[in-house]
Structure formats: C-alpha cells, structure tokens
C-alpha positions as CSV (number, residue, x, y, z in Angstrom):
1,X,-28.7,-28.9,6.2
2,X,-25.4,-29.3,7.4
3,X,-24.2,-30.9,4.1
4,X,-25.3,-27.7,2.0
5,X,-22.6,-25.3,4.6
6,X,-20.4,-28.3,3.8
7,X,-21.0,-28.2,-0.2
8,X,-20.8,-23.9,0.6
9,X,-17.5,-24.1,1.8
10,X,-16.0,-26.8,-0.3
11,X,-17.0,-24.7,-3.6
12,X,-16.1,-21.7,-1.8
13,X,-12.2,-22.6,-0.5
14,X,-11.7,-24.2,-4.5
15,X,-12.3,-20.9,-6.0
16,X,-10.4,-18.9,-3.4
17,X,-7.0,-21.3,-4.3
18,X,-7.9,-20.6,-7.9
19,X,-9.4,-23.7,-8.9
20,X,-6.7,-25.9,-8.8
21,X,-6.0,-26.1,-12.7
22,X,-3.0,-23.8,-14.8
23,X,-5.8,-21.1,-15.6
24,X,-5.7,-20.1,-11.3
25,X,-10.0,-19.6,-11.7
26,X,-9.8,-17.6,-15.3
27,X,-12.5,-18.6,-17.2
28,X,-11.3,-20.8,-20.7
29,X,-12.3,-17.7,-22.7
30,X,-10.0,-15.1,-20.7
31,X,-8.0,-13.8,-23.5
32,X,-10.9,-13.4,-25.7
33,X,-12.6,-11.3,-23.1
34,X,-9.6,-9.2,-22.7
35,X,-8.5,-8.9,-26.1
36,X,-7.0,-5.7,-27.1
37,X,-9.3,-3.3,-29.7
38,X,-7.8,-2.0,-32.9
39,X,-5.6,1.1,-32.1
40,X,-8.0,2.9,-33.8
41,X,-11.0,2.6,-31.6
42,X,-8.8,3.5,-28.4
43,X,-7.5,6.9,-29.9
44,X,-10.5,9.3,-28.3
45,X,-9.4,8.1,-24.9
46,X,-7.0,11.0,-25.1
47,X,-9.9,13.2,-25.4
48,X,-11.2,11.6,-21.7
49,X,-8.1,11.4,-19.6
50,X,-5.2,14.1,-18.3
51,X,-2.5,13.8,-20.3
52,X,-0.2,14.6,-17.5
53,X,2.7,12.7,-15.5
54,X,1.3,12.7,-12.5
55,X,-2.0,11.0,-13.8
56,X,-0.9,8.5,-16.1
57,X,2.7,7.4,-14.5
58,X,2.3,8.2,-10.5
59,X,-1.4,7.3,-10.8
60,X,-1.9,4.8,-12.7
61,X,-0.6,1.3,-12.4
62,X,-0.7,0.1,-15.7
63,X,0.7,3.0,-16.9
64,X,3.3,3.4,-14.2
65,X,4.6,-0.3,-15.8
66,X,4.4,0.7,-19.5
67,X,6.3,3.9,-18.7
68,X,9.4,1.5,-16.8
69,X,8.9,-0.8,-19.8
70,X,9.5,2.2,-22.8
71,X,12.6,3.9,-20.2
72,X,13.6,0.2,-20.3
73,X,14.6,0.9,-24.3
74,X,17.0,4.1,-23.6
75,X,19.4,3.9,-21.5
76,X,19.5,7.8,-19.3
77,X,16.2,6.8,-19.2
78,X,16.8,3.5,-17.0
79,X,18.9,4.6,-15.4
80,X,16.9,7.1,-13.6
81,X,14.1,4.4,-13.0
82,X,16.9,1.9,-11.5
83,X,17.8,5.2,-9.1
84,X,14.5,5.4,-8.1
85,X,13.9,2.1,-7.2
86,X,17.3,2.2,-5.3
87,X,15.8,5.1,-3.1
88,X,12.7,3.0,-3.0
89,X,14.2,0.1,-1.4
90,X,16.4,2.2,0.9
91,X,13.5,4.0,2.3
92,X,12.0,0.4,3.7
93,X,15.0,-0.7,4.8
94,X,15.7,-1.8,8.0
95,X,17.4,1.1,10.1
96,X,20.7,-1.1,10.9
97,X,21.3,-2.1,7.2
98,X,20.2,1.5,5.9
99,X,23.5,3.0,5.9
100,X,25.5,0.5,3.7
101,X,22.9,0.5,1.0
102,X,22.7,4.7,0.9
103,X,26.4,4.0,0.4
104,X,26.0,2.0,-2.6
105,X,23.3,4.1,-4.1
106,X,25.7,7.3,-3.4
107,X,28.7,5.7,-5.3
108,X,26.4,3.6,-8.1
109,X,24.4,6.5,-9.3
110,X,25.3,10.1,-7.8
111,X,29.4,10.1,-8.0
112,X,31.3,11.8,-11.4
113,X,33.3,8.8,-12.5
114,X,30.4,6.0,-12.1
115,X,29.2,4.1,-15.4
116,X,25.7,4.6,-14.1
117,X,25.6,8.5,-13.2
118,X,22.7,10.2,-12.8
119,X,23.1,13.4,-14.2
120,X,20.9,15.4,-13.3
121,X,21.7,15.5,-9.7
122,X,23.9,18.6,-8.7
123,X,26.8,18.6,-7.4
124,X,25.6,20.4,-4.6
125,X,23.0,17.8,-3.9
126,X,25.8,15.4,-3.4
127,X,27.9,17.0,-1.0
128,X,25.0,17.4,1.2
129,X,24.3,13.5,0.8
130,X,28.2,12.5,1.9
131,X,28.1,15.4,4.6
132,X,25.1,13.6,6.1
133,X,26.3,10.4,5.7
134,X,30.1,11.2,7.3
135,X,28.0,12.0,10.3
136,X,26.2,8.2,10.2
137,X,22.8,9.7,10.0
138,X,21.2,7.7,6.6
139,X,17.6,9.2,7.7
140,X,14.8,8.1,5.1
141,X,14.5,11.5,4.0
142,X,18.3,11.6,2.8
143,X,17.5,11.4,-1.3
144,X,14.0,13.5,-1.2
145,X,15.8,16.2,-3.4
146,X,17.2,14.0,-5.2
147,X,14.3,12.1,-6.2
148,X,12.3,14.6,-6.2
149,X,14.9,16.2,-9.1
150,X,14.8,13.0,-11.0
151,X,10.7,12.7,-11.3
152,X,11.0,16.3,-12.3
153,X,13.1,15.5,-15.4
154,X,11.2,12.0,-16.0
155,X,8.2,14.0,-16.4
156,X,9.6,16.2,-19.6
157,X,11.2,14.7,-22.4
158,X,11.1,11.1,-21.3
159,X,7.4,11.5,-20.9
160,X,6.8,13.6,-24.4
161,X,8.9,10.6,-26.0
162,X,6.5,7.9,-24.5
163,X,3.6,9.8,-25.3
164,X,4.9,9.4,-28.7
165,X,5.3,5.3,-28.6
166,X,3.8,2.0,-29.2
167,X,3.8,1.8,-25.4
168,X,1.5,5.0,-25.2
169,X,-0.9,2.9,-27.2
170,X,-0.8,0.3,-25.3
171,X,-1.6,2.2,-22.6
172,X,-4.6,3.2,-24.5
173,X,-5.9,0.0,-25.2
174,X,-5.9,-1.3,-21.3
175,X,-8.3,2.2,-20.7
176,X,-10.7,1.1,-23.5
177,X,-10.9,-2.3,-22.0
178,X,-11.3,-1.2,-18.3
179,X,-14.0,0.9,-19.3
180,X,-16.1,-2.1,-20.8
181,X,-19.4,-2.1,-19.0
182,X,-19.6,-4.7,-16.1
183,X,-22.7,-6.9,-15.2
184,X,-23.6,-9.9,-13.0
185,X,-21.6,-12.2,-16.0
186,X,-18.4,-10.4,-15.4
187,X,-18.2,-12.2,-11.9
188,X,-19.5,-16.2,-11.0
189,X,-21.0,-15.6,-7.4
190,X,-20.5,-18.1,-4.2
191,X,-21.6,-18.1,-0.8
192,X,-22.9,-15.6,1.2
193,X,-20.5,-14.1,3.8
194,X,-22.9,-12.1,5.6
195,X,-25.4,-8.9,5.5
196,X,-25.7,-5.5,5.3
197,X,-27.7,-2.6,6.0
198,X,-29.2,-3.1,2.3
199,X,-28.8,-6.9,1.2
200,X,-26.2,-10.0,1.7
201,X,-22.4,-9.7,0.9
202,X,-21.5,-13.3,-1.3
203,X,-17.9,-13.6,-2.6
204,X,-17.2,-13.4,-6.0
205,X,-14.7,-14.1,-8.9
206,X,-14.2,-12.3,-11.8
207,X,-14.0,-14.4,-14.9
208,X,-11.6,-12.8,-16.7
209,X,-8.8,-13.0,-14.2
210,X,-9.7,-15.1,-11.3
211,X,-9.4,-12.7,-8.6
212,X,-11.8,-13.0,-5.5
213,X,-13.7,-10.4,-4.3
214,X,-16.9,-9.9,-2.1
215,X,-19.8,-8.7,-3.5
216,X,-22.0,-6.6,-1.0
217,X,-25.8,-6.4,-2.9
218,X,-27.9,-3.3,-1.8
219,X,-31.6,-4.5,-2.6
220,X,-33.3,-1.6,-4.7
221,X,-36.3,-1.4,-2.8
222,X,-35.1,-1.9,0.3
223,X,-32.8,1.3,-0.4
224,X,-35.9,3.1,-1.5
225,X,-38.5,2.0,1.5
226,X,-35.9,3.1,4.0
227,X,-34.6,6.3,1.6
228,X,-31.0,5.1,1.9
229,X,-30.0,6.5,-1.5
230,X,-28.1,9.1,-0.3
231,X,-26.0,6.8,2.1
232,X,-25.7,4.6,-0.2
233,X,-24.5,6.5,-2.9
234,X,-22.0,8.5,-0.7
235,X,-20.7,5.1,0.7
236,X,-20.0,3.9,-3.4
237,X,-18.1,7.4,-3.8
238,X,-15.8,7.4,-1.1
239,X,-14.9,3.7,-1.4
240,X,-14.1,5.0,-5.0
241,X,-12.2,8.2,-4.1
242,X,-9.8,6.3,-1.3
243,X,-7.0,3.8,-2.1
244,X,-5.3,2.7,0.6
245,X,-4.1,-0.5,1.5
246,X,-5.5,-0.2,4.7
247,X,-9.0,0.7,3.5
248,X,-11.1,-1.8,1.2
249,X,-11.2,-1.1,-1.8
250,X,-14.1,-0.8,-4.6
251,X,-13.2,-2.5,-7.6
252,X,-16.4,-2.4,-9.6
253,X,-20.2,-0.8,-9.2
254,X,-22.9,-2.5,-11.2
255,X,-26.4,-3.6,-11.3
256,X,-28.8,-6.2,-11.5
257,X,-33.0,-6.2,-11.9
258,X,-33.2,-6.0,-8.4
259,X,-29.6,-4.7,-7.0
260,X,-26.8,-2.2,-6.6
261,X,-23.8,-4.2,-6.9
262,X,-20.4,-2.7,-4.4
263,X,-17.6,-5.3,-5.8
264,X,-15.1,-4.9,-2.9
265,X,-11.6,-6.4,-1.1
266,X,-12.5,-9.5,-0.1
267,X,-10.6,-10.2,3.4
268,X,-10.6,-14.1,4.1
269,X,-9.4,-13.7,7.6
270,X,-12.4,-12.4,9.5
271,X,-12.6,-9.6,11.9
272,X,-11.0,-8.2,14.8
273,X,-14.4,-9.1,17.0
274,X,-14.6,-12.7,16.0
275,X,-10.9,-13.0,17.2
276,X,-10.6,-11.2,20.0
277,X,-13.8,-13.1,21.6
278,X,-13.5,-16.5,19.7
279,X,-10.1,-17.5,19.5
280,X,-9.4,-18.6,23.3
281,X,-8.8,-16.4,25.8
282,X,-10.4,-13.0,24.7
283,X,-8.0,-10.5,24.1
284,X,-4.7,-10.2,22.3
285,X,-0.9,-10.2,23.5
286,X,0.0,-6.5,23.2
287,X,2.4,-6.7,20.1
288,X,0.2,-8.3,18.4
289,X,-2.9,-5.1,19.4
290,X,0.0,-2.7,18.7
291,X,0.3,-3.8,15.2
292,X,-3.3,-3.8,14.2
293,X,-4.1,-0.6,15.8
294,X,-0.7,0.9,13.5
295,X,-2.6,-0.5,10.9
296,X,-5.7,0.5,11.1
297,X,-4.3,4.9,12.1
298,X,-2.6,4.7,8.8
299,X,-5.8,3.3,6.9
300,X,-7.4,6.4,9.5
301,X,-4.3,8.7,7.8
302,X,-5.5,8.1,4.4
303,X,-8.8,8.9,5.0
304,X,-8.4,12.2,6.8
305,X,-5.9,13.0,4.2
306,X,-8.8,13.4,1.5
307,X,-11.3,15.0,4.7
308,X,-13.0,12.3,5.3
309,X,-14.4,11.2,8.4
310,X,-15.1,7.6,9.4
311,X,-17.5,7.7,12.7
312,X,-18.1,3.9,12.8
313,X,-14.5,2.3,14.2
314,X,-14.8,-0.9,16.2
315,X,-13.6,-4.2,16.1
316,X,-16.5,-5.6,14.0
317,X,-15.7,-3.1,11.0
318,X,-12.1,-4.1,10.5
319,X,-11.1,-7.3,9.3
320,X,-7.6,-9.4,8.3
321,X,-6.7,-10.5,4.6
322,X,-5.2,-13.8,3.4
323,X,-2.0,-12.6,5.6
324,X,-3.4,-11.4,8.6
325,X,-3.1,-7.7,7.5
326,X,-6.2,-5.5,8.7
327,X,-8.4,-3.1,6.8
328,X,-11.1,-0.9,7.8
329,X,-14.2,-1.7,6.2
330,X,-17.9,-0.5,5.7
331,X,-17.9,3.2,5.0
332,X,-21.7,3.3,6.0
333,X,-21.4,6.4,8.0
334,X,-18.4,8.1,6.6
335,X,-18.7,11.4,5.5
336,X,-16.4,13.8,3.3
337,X,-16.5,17.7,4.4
338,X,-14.9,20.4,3.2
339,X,-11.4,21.3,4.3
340,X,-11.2,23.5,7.5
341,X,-14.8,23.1,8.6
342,X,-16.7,21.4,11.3
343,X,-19.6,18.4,11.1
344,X,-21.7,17.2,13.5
345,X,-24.0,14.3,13.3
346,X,-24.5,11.7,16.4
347,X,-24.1,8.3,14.0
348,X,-22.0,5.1,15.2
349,X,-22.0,2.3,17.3
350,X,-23.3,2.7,21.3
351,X,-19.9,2.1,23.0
352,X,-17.5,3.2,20.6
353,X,-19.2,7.2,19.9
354,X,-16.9,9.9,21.3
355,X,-18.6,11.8,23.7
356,X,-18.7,15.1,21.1
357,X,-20.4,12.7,19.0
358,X,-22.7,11.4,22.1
359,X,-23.6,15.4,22.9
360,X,-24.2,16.3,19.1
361,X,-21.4,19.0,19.2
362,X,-19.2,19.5,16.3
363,X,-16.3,18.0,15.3
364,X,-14.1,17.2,12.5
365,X,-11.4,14.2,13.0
366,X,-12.0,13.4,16.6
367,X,-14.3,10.6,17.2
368,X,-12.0,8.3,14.5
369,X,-9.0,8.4,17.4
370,X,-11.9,7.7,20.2
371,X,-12.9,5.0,18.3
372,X,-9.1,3.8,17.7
373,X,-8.9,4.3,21.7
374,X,-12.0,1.7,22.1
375,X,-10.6,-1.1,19.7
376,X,-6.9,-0.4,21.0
377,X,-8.4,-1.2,24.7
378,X,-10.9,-4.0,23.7
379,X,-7.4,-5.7,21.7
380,X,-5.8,-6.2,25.2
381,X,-8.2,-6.2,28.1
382,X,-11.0,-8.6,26.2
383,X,-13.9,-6.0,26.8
384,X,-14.7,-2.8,25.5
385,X,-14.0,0.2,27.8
386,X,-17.5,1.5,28.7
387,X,-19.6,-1.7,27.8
388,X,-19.1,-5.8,28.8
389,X,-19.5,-8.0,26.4
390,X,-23.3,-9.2,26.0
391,X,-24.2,-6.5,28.9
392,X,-27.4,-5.6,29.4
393,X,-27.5,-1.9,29.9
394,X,-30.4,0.8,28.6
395,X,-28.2,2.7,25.8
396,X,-28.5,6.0,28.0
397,X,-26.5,4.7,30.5
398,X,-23.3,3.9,28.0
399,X,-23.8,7.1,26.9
400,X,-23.7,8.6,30.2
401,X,-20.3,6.5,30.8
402,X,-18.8,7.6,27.6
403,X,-19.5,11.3,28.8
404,X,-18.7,11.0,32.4
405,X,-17.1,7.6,33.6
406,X,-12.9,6.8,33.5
407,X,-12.0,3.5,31.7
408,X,-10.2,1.0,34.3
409,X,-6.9,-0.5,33.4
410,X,-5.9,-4.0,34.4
411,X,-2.6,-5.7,34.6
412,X,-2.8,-6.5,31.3
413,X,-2.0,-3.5,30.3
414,X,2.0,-2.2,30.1
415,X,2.5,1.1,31.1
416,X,2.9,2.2,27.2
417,X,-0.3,1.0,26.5
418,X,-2.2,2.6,29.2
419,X,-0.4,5.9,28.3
420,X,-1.5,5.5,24.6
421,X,-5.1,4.2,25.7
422,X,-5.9,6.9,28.1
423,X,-4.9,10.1,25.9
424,X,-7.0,8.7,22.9
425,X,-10.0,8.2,25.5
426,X,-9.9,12.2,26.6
427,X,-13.0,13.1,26.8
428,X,-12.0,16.3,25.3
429,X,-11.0,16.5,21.6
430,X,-9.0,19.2,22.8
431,X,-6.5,17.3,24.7
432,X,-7.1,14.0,22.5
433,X,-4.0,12.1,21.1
434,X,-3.9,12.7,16.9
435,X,-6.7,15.5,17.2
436,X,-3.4,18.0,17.0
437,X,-2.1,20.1,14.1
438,X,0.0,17.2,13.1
439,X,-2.9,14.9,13.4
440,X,-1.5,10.6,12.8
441,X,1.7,12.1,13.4
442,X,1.6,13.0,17.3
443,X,0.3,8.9,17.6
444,X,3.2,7.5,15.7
445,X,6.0,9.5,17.6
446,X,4.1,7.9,21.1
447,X,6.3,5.2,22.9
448,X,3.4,2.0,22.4
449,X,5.0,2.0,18.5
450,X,8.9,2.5,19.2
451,X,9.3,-0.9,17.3
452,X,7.2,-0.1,14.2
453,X,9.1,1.2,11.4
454,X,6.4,3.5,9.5
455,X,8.1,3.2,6.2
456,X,7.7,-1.0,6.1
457,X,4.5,-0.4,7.5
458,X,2.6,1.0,4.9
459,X,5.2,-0.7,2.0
460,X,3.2,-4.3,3.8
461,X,6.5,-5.7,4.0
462,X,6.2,-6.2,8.0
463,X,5.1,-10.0,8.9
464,X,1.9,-9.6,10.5
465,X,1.7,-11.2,14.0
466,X,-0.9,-13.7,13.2
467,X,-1.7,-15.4,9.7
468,X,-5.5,-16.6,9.4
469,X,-5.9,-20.2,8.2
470,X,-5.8,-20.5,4.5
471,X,-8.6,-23.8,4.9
472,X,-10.6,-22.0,7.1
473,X,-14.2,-19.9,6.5
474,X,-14.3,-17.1,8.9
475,X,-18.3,-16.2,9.2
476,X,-21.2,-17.3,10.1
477,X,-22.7,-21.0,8.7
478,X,-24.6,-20.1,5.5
479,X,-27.9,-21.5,7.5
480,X,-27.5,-19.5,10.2
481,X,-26.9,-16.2,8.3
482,X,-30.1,-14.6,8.5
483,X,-32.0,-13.8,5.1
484,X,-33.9,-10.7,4.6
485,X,-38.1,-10.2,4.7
486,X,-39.2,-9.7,0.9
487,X,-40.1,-5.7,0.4
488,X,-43.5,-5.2,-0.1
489,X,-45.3,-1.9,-0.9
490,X,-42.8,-0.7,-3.0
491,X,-42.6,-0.5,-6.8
492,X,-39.6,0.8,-8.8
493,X,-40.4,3.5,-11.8
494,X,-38.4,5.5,-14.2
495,X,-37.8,8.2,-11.7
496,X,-35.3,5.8,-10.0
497,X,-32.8,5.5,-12.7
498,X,-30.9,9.1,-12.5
499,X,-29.9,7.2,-9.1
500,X,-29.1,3.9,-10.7
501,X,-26.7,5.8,-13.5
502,X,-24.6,7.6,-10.5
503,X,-24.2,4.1,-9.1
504,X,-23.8,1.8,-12.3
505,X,-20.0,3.2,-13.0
506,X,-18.2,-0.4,-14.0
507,X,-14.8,-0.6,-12.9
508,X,-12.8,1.5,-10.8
509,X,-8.9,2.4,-12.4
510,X,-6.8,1.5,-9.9
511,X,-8.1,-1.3,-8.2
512,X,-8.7,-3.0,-12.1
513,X,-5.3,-2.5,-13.5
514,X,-4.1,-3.4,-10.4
515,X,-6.0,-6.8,-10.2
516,X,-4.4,-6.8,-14.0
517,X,-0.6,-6.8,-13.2
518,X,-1.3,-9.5,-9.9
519,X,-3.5,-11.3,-11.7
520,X,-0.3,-11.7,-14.8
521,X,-2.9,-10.8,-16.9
522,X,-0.9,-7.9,-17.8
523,X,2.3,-9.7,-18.1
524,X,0.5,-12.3,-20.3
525,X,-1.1,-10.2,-22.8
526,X,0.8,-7.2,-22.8
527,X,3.1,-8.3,-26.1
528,X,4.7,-6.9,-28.6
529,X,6.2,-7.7,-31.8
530,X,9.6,-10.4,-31.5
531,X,11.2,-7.9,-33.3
532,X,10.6,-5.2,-30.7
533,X,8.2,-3.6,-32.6
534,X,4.7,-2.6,-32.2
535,X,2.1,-5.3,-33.0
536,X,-0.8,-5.4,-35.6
537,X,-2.7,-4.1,-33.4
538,X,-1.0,-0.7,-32.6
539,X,-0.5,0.3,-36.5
540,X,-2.7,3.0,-36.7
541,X,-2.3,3.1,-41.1
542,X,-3.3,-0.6,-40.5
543,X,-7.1,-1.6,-40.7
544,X,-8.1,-3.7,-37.9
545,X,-8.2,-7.4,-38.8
546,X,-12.1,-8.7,-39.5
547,X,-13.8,-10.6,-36.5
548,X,-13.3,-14.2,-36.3
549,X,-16.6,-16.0,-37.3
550,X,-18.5,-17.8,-34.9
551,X,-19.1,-22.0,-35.8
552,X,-23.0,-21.3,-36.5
553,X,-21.8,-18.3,-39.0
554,X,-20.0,-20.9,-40.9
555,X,-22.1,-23.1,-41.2
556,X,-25.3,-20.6,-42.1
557,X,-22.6,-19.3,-44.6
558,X,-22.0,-22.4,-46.3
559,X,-25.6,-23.0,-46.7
560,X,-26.0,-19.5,-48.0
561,X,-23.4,-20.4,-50.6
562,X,-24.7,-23.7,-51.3
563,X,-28.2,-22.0,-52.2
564,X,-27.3,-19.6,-54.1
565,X,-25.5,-21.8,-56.3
C-alpha cells in the first residue's frame, strides 16, 4: 500500500515541475487545441462583451497586453504606457529609494524640454509634483492626478484606434477560444489532495497549457440528499465574482455524469494548521505570523470590498503556494449581502465564531476580524485562544468562553502583538479593530505592521518568510484520506439540470487569460504577419482556410476516388 502513495506522489511532483520535457506538461496537440478561429466566426463577440476601456484594458488581461502591444506601434501612444509603468514601479518602491526614481520620472516624462513628454499633464500638475518633492515627501500617492489624467486620454482616441486594428481582432479570437466548452478531457486528473463537504479535491492539469490546479468534485447526489444546492452554487459564484491574489481563485466550472467540477488555485504548500502544529515547535516566530495575518486582511479587504462576508477563518482554511504566500480558501459559508445592511446566521467553526455570531445577533463584517484575531493568536502562542488543541470540551462550553472568558497572553507574545490580538478579540463589534468606518484600514495603520509596506504587499513582490519544499506533498497519504459512503436512495431526473446549467459555466476570464500569458501560451501564439501586418487569419474579405483532413479521411478519400474510377 505504501508503494501506491509512493507511485501517487512520484506522478504527482512530475506533473507539478511540468513534466520535465520542452512542452513544461502541454499536451503534443496544444497548438491545435488553441488554434485561433477565422476572424469571421469571432465577430458577434462584440455583440456579448462591453465595449468599454475599463472592461477590455483595466479588466481584462489579455486585452490589457494587446492594447500595450497596438500603443507599442505609435509613439504618444507609448509613451504614456512607459509613464504608467514608471508610476507603477514607483508606487512598490522601497520608501528609501522612492525619491530618486519620482525624480527621474519627473524629468523623463512631465518636464517641457524632455524627448519623452507627456503632454497631457498640465502644467499645474507639475508644479504641485516639484513643490512636493522640494519638501522630500515622494508619498505613493504623488502621480494619482497624473495618472489618473493619462488613463483618461488612453481611453479616447487611443482606444477608438485599437478598436479599429488587427490587435482588436486578436483580442476577439482569445474570447471565442476561452469560451470553448470545458469537460473532464480539458484537464488529466492526479491524486487526491483531500475532501470536502461534497466530494474529494484531486489536482489537476490542463492539457492545453500545463498549468496545475486542484479540482474540488461536489458528488451530484450527495449535493441533492443533503440539499446543498444552494451552498454550493453560491460558493461557485463568489469564487467567480472575487479575484484577488489572496483569495483562490476559480478557473473553470464543469461537469461530469456524476459531478460538479470547481477547477481552483492549487496551493502546494499546505496550510497554516499543518504548520503551525507539525513543523516542530507549534507556533510561529512573530514576523513570520505578522506576515501571513497582512496577507490574509488584504485577501479579507477584497472580499468586503464586493460585501462579502467570509464566516469561516481559521488556520485550516488558509493555505501557502509554491512561495510560501497564503490565500484564504473554501468559501463554504461565505455570503454576499447587500451594501449597508445587516446578516445574521450562526455558521463557522466552534472556536473561531465571534461571539455576535455565537448569540445569533446581526452583523455585517465583524466575525472575519474575530476570526483574523483567533489565527493571528494561534500563529504565535501554538493554541487557539478559547480551545487546546485536541481538547475535550462539550461545544457549549467554548461557546460560553468565546462570550464570556478573556484570552491569556504568554511571553511569547511582544507587546505589539498583544495590542493587535486583544482589540480584534473585543467581544463587542463595536469596539473591534477593522469593524470602523475605514474598515482594513484602522488594522494596517496598527504598530504589529510598521515594517510592512502595503504597496509590495499586495504587488507579491515581498519575500515571504518561509518557502514550502518544492519536493514535498503537503496532505494527507492517499490511503489514509478517507473515501466517501456511496449515496443510496437518491436518483437524479430532468428537474436537476436548471441547477447543473447555473454551475456548468466553463472558464472563468481572468483566471484563463491569465493562465494564458504565464503559461507563454499567449506569447507563443499570439503572432502576426513578419511584415507587421495582420495574419490570414484576421482578414475579414479573406475566407477562412478549409480544415486540414484527418489520416483516415485520406485514405477513405482515395478509395472513394479509386472506386469511382
């Protein structure tokens, strides 16, 4: 038995380093499967998507890079992509180094007698940069006017013009292939990872590009004996509406005969409760706690940002990539409400509820920076604040701890961290760090993250603390993950399939292109004529070249032929 976790593994680790030939795990067929459509079929896509800026060039990655490749080909137009990036890498930069480089981006693209001007920043605009700058205060806001001046004017005439090109087109052709339907032949499937509330989680590999993802099956008759559909279906849409980097991500939704398909992020490095109670001592040195818990309030940010609430935080639901970055994961319980109003619901784990969640009163944002409060003080102390680990206690009495009890700090704990600990374990919301007006905000300005810069942060350009083994598997043996009962007493019918068609959506935009341009996919494919000129392909007056014949359509055509003679 050992020797089939063994065989697991080996097959598994392969296909995460990309298979160890030139392809990096595309299948030999990749460029057929992503071959680009005649022009002609892609045109009604205009019909289907906002033709706006903000859609296809803020939104969009694919488009964002075909828009940089067509300003590429006039030169005002570069030139205000090249400013932009200049502000972009200025904003990340390290404070100490900040002030040279707003410098150089002052004299390079804002002053009169530069080669590279950008014109249409005011004069007025520039005085206030110098004035700031004369006083040695290069703050990361210093160029929002101007950038925001520059998008403005990106988003007229350079935009109508690209509309108008080959590039457009292009553009055109990557929608009509992303919205090719997806099965279970769009992925080859390895191990399982682990389970769910619904079915086992397997990593997976998408054919086309090699990417790795996991796979997290929800059995259909399992979701229909226990009536998950709703929770199910509202997990799949807000995995689809949020894209954060600190957040997994849904790439794809399909299904099977006998499953609902959530193709997600697949994050090698396991999860915050394997290594704070595996890995030696239990517990982390407090930098290291500090940065995941920054982490995981701006994945918290992102979510509150589009009113949703998570209600599940603890160290089991957050896990580390390939890099040791973290992300929050299983959306289970999360629940999107309308803006200015109040939910209640008492859902979550025993241990990590707030106590407004514990006495079913209402709430809106609250119990996320309870829950941030819990893993922040199981990071450093090795023990969740109201429960030991493995602590046999009736669930009533946690509860009554949560409600009642004070969490006890050790020596392990600087005087930062207590601080930070202790206000986001109020038992009031009221006087509960982040449950303010200005929300993530009131957290990031506290004295526990005086050595984060924000900006790097999110840009995940800050080296994480720890870096997971690239050789190692972090779950469970595949033996001692346990499989689930076969459903009996339930039979599926036509009246199930409005719910399938809600779920069965294929790939998700962002994510896909995305996987595209890291995958080089995009780089690969995305050609044009030598002569700089659009390709065969993109000539509308053109008529799309014939299929190439399959070997068996030969050779039924030659003995066609031969017959008739």
């Amino acid at each position: 038995m050992e020797l089939e976790n063994i065989v697991a593994n080996t097959v598994y680790l392969k296909a995460r380093e990309g298979g160890g030939g030139k392809r990096k795990g595309k299948s030999k067929k990749w460029k057929q499967i992503l071959r680009f459509p005649h022009i002609s079929i892609c045109l009604d896509i205009k019909n289907k998507i906002p033709l706006t800026y903000k859609y296809i060039i803020e939104q969009q990655p694919i488009g964002r890079a075909l828009f940089r490749h067509f300003c590429e080909t006039k030169v005002a137009f570069k030139r205000s992509i090249d400013f932009l990036d200049s502000v972009a890498e200025y904003e990340v930069t390290q404070d100490e180094k900040r002030t040279v480089l707003a410098q150089e981006i002052v004299h390079k693209y804002l002053t009169p007698e530069s080669t590279d001007l950008v014109e249409h920043v005011s004069s007025s605009m520039l005085a206030e940069c110098q004035e700031i700058l004369m006083h040695n205060n290069s703050n990361k806001e210093l160029f929002t006017k101007c950038t925001e001046v520059v998008r403005d004017y990106l988003s007229t005439d350079p935009f109508v013009e690209f509309l108008d090109s080959m590039y457009f087109k292009r553009y055109l052709q990557w929608k009509w292939l992303e919205s090719q339907p997806v099965t279970k032949n769009t992925f080859r499937m390895y191990r399982v990872l682990g389970k769910g509330g619904f079915g086992e989680v397997c990593a997976c590999q998408v054919r086309a590009t090699g990417k790795m993802y996991a796979c997290k099956k929800l059995e259909k008759k399992r979701i229909k004996k226990r009536k998950g559909e709703v929770m199910a279906l509202n997990e799949k849409q807000i995995l689809q509406k949020v894209n954060s980097r600190f957040v997994v991500s849904l790439a794809y939704a399909f299904e099977t005969k006998d499953a609902l398909c959530l193709v997600l992020t697949l994050m090698n490095g396991g999860d915050l409760k394997f290594h704070i109670h595996n890995m030696g001592r239990p517990g982390f040195e407090e930098e290291r706690a500090v940065f995941y818990a920054a982490e995981i309030a701006l994945g918290l940010q992102h979510l509150h940002s589009e009113n949703i609430v998570y209600r599940d935080l603890k160290p089991e639901n957050i896990l580390l990539d390939d890099y040791g970055h973290v992300r929050i994961s299983d959306l289970g319980l999360a629940v999107e409400f309308p803006e200015g109003e109040t939910i209640r619901g008492r859902v979550g784990t025993v241990g990590y509820m707030a106590p407004e969640v514990v006495k079913n009163e209402r709430y809106t944002f609250s119990p996320d920076w309870w829950g941030l409060g819990c893993i922040l003080f199981e990071m450093i102390e090795g023990k969740a604040p109201f429960r030991a680990r493995k602590e046999k206690v009736r669930r009533e009495e946690v509860d009554r701890r949560v409600k009642e009890d004070a969490e006890t700090y050790s020596s392990k704990f600087s005087e930062d961290a207590k601080s930070c600990c202790s206000q986001l374990l109020q038992k009031s919301p009221k006087n509960r760090l982040a449950c303010g007006p200005e929300g993530a905000k009131e957290l990031k300005v506290h004295c526990l993250y005086k050595c984060i810069n924000w900006k790097r942060l999110e840009a995940g350009i800050i080296t994480p603390p720890f870096e997971p083994d690239p050789r190692a598997v972090y779950c469970k043996d595949v033996l001692d993950i346990e499989q689930f009962s076969t459903v009996k007493g339930v039979n599926l019918d036509a009246s199930d399939d409005t719910f399938y068609s809600k779920f069965n959506t294929g790939s998700v935009s962002i994510p896909w292109q995305n996987e595209m341009l890291e995958t080089e996919c995009f780089k690969e494919l995305n050609l044009f004529n030598p002569d700089g000129g659009p390709s065969p392909d993109l000539l509308e007056d053109q008529p799309p070249s014939p299929p190439r014949r399959g070997f068996f359509d030969k050779v039924f055509r030659r003995r066609r032929n031969s017959d008739s003679r």
